[in-house]
C-alpha positions in Angstrom: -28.1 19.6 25.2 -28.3 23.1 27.1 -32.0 23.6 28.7 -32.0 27.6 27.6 -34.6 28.2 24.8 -33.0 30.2 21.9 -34.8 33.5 20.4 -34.7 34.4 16.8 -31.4 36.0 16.5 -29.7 32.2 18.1 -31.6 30.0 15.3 -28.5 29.0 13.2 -29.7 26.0 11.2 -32.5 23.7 10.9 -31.1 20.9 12.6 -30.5 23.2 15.9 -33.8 24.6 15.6 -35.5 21.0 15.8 -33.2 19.8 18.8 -34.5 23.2 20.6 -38.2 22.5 19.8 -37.9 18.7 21.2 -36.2 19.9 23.9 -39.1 22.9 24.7 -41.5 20.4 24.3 -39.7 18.1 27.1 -39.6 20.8 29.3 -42.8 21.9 29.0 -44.1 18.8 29.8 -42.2 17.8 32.5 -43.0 21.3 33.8 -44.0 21.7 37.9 -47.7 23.4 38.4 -46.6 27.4 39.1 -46.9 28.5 42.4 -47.8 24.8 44.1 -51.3 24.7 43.4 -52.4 22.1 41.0 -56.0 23.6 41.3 -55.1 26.6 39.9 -57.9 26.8 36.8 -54.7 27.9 34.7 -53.0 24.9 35.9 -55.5 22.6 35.5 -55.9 23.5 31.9 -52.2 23.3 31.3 -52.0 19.7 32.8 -54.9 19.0 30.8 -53.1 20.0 27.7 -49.9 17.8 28.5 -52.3 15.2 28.9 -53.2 15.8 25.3 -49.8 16.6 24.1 -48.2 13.2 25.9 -51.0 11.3 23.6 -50.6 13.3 20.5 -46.8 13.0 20.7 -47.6 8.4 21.0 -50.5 8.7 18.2 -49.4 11.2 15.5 -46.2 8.5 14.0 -49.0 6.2 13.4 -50.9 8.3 11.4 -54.3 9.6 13.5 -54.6 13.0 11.9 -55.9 14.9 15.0 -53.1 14.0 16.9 -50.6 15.0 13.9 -52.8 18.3 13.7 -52.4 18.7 17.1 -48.4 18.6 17.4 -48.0 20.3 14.0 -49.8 23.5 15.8 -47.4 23.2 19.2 -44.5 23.2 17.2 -46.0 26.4 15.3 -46.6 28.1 18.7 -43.1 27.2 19.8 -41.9 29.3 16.8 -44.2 31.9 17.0 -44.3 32.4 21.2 -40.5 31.4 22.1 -38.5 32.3 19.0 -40.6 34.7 17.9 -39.6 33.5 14.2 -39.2 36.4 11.6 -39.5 36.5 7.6 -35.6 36.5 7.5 -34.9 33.5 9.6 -37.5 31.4 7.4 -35.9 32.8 4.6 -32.6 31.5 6.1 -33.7 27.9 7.1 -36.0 27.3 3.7 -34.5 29.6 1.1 -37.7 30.4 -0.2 -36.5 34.3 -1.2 -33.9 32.4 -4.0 -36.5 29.6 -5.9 -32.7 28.7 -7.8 -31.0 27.7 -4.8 -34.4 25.3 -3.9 -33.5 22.0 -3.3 -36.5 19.4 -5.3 -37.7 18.6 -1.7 -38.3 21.9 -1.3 -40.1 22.7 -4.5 -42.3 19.8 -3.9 -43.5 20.7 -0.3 -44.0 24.4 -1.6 -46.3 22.8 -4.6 -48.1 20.3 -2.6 -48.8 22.8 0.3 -50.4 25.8 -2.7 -52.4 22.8 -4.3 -53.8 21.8 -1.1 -54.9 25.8 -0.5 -56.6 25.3 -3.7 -57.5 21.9 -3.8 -57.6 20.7 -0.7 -56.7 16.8 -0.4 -56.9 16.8 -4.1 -53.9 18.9 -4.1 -52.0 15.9 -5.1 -54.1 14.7 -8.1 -53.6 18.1 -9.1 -50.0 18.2 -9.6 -49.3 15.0 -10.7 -52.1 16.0 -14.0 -49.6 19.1 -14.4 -46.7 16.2 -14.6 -48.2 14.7 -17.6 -51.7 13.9 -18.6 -50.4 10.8 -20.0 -50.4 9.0 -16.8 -54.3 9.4 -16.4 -54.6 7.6 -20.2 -52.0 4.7 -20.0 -52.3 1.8 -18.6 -49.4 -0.4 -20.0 -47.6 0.5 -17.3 -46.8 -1.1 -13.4 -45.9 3.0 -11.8 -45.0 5.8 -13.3 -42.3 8.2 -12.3 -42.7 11.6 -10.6 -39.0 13.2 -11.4 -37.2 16.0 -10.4 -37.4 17.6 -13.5 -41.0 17.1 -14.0 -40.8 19.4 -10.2 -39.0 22.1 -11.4 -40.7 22.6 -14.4 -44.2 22.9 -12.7 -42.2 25.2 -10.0 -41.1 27.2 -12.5 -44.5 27.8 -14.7 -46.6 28.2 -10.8 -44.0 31.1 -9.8 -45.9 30.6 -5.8 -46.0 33.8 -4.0 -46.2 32.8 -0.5 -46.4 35.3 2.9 -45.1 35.1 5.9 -47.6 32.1 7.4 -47.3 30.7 4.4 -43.8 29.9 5.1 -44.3 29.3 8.5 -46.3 26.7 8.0 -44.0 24.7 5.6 -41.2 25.4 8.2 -43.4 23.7 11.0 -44.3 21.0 8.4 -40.6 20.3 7.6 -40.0 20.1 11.5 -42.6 17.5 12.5 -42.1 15.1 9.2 -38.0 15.0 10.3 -38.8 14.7 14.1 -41.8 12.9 14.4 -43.7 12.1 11.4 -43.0 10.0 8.3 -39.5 11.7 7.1 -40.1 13.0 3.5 -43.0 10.5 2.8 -45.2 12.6 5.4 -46.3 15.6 3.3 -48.1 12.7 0.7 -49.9 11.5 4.1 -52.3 14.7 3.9 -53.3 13.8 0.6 -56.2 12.0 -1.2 -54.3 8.8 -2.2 -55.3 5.0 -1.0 -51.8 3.9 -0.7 -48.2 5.1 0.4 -45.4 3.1 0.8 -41.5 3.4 1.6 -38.9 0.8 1.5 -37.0 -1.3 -1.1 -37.7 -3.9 -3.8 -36.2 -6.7 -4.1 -32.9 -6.9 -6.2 -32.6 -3.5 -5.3 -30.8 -1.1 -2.5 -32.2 2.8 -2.7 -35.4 3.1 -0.5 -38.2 4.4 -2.8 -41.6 6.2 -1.8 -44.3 5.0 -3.9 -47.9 6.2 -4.1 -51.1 5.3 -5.3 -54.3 6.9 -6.4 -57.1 6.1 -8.8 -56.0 2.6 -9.8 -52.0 3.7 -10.5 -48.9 3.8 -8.6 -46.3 6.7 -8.9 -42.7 6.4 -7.6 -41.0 9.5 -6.4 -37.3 8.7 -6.6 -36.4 12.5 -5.5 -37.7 11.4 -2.4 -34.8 9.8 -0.7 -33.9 8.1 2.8 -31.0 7.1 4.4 -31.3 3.5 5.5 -31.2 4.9 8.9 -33.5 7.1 8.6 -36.4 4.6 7.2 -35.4 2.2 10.6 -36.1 5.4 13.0 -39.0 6.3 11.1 -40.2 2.7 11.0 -39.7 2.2 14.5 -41.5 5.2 15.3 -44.8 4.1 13.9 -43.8 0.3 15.6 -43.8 2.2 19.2 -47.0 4.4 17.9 -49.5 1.8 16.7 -47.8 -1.7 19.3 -50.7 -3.1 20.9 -48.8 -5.6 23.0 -50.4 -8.4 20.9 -46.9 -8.4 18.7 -48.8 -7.3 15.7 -47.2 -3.9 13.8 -51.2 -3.6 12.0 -53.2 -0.4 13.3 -56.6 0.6 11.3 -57.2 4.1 12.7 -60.2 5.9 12.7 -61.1 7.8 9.7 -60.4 4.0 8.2 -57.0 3.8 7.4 -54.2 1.0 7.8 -50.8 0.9 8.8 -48.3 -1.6 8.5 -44.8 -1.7 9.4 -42.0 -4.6 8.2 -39.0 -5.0 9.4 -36.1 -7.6 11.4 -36.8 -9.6 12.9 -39.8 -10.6 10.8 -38.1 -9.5 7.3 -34.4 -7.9 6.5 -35.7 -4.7 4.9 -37.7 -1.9 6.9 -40.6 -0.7 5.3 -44.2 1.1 6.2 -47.1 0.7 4.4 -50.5 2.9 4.9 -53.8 2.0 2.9 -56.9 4.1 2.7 -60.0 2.3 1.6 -62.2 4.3 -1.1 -59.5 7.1 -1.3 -61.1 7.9 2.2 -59.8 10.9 4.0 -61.9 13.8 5.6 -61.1 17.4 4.9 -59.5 19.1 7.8 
């Protein structure tokens, strides 16, 4: 891995845009005081920060929203400061300038992000009543699906107009769920909901994300994981929420729990995070 930090005209795909952000948040924290004096007031504040960064970067896989908040806005610095990240280049990573050539991931992060604007954590709640109002009037039912299809159709009939730190914003978002948050799960996480799951059923070998709010569960089988991918993420939250007592079982302050399962304890990896009385505080 090369220690230069690219500019805007070097980012060539998303994947070496992540590796360069890990890598300028490495260096930054392993960073000398300038000029030999830790007493520096400049210094001092910058050690103070890596403080704060070394304890965001151990808190935020486990859920504590300041931490995530906190990271989320370093990695939007790094793009604005050191790449100095144009309208083109977020064009180029997320194709937001062709809405055909969208993947459904994409269409749902662009949803969820302009119903939270509007809605705030209700954002969710909001879109899944543009799905189908049916799922707020049955009950016969264990979940109900959230498709593709039902994506693109509300995608379609929104027609988002989003600027330039609109899209920077999703772009950072994208950046901390692959690298350090909850994979494709995590963009559900800032949302009202009192439950969110990922991992198999039994019987069954696709790795499903799952939902619930107001008494039902919705399954989101766009949203997909390697098998791989649900382990890192897994082990992730293990390292984040590990209180040397053995147990993977963290409630965190604004009263949610997080639960991880996985070998040697069970063959499958899963996470599991519950929010008692819907609870979660606007940021």
């Amino acid at each position: 891995m090369s220690n230069q930090i690219h500019t805007n005209q070097d980012i060539q795909n998303m994947e070496e845009l992540k590796e360069g952000i890990c890598l300028r948040i490495h260096n930054f924290l392993v960073m000398k005081s300038e000029d030999g004096n830790p007493d520096d007031l400049k210094n001092k504040m910058r050690e103070d920060f890596k403080i704060r960064l070394r304890w965001a970067l151990k808190e935020c896989g486990g859920g504590n929203a300041q931490a995530r908040n906190l990271v989320r806005e370093y990695i939007r610095k790094i793009l604005l400061d050191d790449y100095k990240i144009r309208s083109d280049t977020l064009d180029k990573l997320i194709l937001f300038q062709e809405p055909a050539n969208l993947t459904v991931l994409d269409r749902f992060e662009i949803l969820l992000y302009q119903f939270h604007l509007e809605s705030g954590t209700e954002g969710l709640e909001k879109l899944l009543r543009r799905c189908s109002p049916e799922y707020y009037s049955r009950r016969d039912k264990e979940y109900f699906d959230i498709t593709a299809q039902d994506i693109d159709k509300i995608f379609l009939k929104e027609r988002v107009s989003l600027n330039y730190m609109d899209k920077l914003q999703i772009l950072t978002q994208r950046i901390f769920e692959e690298s350090l948050g909850w994979g494709c799960a995590d963009v559900l996480g800032h949302m009202r909901i009192s439950g969110l799951m990922a991992g198999t059923v039994p019987g069954e070998e696709k790795i499903h994300v799952w939902a619930e709010t107001k008494g039902r569960t919705f399954r989101f089988p766009f949203l997909q994981m390697e098998p791989k991918e649900l382990e890192t993420i897994c082990k992730r939250i293990r390292k984040s929420i590990e209180d040397g007592s053995g147990r993977f079982l963290k409630e965190l302050p604004d009263h949610t729990s997080i639960t991880v399962k996985g070998p040697p304890d069970g063959e499958d990896w899963m996470f599991f995070i519950h929010r008692a009385d819907y609870f979660l505080s606007e940021k």
